[in-house]
C-alpha positions as a Markdown table, in Angstrom:
| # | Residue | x | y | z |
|---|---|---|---|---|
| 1 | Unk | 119.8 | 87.1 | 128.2 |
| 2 | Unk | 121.8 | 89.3 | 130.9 |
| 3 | Unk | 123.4 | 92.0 | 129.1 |
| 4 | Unk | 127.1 | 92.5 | 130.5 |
| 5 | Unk | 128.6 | 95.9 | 131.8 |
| 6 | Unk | 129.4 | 98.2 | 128.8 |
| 7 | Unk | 133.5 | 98.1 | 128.0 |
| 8 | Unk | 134.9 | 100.8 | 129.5 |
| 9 | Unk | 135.7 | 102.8 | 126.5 |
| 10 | Unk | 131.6 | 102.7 | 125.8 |
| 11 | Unk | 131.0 | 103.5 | 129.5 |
| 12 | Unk | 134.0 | 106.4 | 129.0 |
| 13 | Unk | 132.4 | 108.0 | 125.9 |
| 14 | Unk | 128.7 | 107.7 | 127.2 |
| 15 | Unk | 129.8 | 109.5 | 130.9 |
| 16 | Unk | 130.2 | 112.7 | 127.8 |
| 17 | Unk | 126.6 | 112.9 | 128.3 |
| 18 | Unk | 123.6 | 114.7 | 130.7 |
| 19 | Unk | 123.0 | 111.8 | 133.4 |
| 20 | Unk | 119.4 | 111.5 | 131.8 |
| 21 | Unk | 120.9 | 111.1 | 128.1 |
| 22 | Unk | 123.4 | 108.8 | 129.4 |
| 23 | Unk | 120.9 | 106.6 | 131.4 |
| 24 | Unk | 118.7 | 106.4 | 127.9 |
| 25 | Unk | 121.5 | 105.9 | 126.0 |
| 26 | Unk | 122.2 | 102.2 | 128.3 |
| 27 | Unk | 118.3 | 101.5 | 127.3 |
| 28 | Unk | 119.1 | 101.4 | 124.1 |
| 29 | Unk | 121.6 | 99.7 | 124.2 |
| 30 | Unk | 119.8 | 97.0 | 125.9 |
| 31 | Unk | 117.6 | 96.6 | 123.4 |
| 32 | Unk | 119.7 | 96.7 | 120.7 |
| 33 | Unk | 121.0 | 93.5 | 122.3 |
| 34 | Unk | 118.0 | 92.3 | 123.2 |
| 35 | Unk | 116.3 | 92.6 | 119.3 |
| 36 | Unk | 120.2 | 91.4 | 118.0 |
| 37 | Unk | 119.1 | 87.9 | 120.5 |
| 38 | Unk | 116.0 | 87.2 | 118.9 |
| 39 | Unk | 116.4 | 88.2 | 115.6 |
| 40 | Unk | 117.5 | 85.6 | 112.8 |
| 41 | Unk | 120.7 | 85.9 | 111.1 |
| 42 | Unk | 121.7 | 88.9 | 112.9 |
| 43 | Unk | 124.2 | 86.9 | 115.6 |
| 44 | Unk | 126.8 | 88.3 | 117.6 |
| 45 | Unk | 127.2 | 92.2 | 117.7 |
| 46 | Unk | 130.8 | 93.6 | 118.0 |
| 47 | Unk | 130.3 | 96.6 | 120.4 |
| 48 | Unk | 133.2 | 99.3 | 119.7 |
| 49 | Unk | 133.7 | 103.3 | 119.3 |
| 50 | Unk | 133.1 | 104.9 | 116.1 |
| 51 | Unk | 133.6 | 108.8 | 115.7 |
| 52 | Unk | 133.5 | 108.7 | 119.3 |
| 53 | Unk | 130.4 | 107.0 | 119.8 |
| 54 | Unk | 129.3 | 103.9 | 121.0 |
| 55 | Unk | 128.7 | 101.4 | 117.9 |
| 56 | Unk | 127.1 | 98.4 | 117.1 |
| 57 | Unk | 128.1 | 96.2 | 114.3 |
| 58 | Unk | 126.6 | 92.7 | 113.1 |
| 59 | Unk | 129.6 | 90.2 | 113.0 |
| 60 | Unk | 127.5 | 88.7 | 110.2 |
| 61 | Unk | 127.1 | 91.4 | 108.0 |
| 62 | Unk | 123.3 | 91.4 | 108.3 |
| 63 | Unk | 122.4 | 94.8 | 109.5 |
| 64 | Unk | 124.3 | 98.8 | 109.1 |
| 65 | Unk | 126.0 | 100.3 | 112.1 |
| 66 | Unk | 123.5 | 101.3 | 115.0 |
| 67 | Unk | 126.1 | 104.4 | 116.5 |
| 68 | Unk | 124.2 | 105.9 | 120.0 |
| 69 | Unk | 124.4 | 109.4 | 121.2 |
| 70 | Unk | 123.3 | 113.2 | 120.9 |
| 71 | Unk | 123.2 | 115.6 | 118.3 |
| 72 | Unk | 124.5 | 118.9 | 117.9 |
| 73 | Unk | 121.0 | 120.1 | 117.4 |
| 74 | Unk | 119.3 | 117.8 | 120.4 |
| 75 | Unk | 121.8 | 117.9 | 122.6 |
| 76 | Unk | 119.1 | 116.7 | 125.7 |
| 77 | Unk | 117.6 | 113.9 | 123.5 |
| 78 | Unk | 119.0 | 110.6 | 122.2 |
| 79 | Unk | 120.1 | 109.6 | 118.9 |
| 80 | Unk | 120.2 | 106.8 | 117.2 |
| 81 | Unk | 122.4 | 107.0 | 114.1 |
| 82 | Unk | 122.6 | 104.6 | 110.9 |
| 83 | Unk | 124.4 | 105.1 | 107.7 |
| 84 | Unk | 123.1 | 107.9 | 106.0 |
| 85 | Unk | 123.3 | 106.3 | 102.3 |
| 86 | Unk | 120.6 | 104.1 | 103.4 |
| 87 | Unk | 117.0 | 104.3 | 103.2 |
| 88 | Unk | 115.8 | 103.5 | 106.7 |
| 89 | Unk | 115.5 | 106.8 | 108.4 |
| 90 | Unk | 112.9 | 107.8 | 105.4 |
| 91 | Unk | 111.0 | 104.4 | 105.9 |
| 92 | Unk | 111.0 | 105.2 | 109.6 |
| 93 | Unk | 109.7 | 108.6 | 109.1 |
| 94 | Unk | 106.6 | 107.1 | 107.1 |
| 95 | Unk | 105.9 | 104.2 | 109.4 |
| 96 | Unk | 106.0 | 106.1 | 112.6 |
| 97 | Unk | 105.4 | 109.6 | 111.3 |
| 98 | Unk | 105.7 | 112.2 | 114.6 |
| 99 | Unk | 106.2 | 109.2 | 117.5 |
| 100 | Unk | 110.3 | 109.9 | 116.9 |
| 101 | Unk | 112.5 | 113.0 | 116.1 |
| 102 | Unk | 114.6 | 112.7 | 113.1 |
| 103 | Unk | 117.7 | 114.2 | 111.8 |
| 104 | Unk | 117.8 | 114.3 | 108.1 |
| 105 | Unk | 118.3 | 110.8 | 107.2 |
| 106 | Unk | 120.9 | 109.9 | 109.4 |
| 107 | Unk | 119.7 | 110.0 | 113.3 |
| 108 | Unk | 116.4 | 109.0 | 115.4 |
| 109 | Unk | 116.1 | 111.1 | 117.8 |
| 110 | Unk | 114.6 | 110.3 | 121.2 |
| 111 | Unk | 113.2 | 112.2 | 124.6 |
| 112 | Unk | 115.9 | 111.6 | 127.4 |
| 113 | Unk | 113.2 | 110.9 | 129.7 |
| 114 | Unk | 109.6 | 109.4 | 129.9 |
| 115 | Unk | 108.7 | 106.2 | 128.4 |
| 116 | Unk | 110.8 | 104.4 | 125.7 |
| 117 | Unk | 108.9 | 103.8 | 122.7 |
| 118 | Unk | 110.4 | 100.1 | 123.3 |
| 119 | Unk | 107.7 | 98.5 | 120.7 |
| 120 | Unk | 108.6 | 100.9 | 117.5 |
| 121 | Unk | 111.5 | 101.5 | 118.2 |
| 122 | Unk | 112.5 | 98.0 | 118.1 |
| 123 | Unk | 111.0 | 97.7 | 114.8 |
| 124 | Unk | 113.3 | 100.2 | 114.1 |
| 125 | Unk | 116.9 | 98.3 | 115.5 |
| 126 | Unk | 115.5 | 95.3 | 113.5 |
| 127 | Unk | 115.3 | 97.2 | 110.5 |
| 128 | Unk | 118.7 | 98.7 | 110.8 |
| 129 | Unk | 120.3 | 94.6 | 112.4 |
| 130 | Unk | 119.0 | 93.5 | 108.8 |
| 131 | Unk | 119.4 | 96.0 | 106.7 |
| 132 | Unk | 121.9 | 94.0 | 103.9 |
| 133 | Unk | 120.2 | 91.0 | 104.7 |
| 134 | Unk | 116.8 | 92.5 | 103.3 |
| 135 | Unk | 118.3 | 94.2 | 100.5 |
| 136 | Unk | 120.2 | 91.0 | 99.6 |
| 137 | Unk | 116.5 | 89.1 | 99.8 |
| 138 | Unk | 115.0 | 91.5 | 97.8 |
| 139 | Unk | 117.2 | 91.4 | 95.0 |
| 140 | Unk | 116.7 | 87.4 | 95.1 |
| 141 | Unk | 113.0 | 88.7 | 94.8 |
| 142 | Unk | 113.6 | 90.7 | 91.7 |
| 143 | Unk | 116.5 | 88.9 | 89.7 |
């Protein structure tokens, strides 16, 4: 898959950031992309501003919104935001303990620089690309 140029509304909100924080900001996005690809059900992603942030949304209703940028707090690391109301910054915080930062229960937080944690946090986008599909299977599950 070649990943096309970020719209320039995405490119405008991300030149906001550090050149570092920006650069890993365009990593994740890649791999948002690339785990949307070759993940079933999740299909094509609208990309778009939300708050002022770059935001990814499932045209299939499949996943939350995956928002990329920096917190008040971590200004020099990256975050990745979902919806606070749900339950997958918690589950993150069990299955990958100290690997990320966190922000309460709304933001992974991640080093500007170094290596990308591509593996976990992968796991993670796939988690958040599916989130209504797996609550939707797991109610099948229980009804």
């Amino acid at each position: 898959m070649v990943l096309s140029a970020p719209p320039k509304q995405i490119t405008a909100a991300l030149a906001c950031h550090p050149a570092p924080v920006r650069r890993r900001l365009l990593q994740i996005r890649a791999l948002i992309y690339a785990v949307a690809a070759e993940t079933e059900g999740v299909g094509v992603l609208t990309e778009t501003l939300k708050w002022g942030e770059p935001a990814y949304l499932t045209a299939s209703g499949s996943g939350t919104t995956i928002r990329l940028g920096a917190t008040r707090a971590a200004p020099d690391r990256c975050a990745v935001f979902v919806n606070c109301q749900t339950s997958l910054i918690d589950g993150f915080r069990a299955q990958f303990g100290d690997l990320f930062g966190y922000e309460g229960n709304r933001a992974l937080l991640i080093p500007a620089t170094g290596r990308l944690p591509a593996v976990p946090l992968s796991l993670c986008l796939r988690a958040a690309l599916t989130y209504h599909q797996q609550k939707k299977t797991a109610a099948t599950r229980q009804g």
